[in-house]
C-alpha positions in Angstrom: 0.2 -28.9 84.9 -2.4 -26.6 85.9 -3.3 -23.0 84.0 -0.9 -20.7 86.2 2.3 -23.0 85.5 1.8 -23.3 82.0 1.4 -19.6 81.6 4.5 -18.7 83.6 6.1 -21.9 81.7 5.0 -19.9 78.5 5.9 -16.3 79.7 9.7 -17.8 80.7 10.3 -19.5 77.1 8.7 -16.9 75.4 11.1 -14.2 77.6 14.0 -16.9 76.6 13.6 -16.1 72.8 13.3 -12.9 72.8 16.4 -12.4 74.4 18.0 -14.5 72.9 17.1 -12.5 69.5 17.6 -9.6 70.3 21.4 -10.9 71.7 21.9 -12.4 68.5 21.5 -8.9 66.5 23.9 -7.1 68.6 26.3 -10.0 68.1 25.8 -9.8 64.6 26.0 -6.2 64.5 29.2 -6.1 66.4 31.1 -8.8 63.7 29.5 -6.6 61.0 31.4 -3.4 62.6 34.6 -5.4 63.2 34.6 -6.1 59.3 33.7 -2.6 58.3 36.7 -1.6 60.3 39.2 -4.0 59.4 38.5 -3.0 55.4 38.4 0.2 55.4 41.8 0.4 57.8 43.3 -1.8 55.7 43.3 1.0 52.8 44.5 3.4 54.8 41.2 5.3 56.0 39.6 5.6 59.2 36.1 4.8 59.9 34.3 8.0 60.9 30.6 7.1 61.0 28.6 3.6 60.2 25.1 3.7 60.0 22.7 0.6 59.4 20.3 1.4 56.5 16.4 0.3 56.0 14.9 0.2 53.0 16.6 0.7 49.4 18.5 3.4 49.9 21.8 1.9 49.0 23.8 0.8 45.5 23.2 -3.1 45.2 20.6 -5.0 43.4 18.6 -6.5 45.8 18.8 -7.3 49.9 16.6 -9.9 51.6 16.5 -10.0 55.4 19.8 -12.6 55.7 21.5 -9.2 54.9 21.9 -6.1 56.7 23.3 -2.5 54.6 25.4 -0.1 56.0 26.7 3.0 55.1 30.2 4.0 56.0 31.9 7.7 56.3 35.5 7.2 56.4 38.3 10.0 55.6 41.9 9.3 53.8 44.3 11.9 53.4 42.4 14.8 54.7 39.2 13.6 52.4 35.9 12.5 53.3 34.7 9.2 51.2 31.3 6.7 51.4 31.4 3.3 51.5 28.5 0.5 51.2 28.4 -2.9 53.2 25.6 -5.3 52.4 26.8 -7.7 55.4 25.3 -11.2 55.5 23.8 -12.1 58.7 25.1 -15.4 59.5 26.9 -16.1 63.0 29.1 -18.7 62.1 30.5 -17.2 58.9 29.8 -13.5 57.3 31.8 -14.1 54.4 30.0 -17.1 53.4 27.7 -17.5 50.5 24.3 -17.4 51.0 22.2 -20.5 50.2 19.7 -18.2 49.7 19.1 -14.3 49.7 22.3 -12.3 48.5 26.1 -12.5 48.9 28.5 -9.8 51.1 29.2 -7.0 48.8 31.3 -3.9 49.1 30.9 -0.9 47.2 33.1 2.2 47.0 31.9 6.3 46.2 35.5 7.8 45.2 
């Protein structure tokens, strides 16, 4: 194999990855929102804002990066509420607990 193919063999896996990451966090991110919505529907509420949060600016005790926080806006009965989702980034199963890192956790501002 001379020096061009490898690098174009390199550049193509390489490109493979990448996309292939970067699919994997919108996936993830789309199951995380499908959650978000099914709870807070299911008390009645309506989801009016999600946003994914960085750093520790959120209620729970730790995060590690098999975890992704996000805070929801949501209104019920004419009132405006927050809501905290430390989602656990696993593709096969977000309710499932963590061999490592921390669990999925809900927490509730009312």
């Amino acid at each position: 194999m001379s020096t061009k193919q490898k690098i174009i063999f390199f550049l193509v896996v390489f490109g493979f990855i990448k996309v292939s990451t970067i699919s994997m966090f919108f996936l993830m991110g789309q199951k995380h929102e499908a959650e978000i919505n099914r709870v807070i529907e299911a008390t009645g509420a309506k989801v009016t804002d999600i946003d994914t949060v960085f750093g520790d600016q959120h209620p729970f005790d730790g995060r590690s990066s098999t975890n992704t926080v996000y805070k929801i806006t949501y209104e019920r009965d004419g009132a405006t509420y927050i809501a905290w989702y430390r989602g656990l980034n696993n593709m096969s199963d977000i309710h499932d607990r963590p061999s490592k890192g921390y669990p999925e956790e809900w927490f509730f501002e009312e």
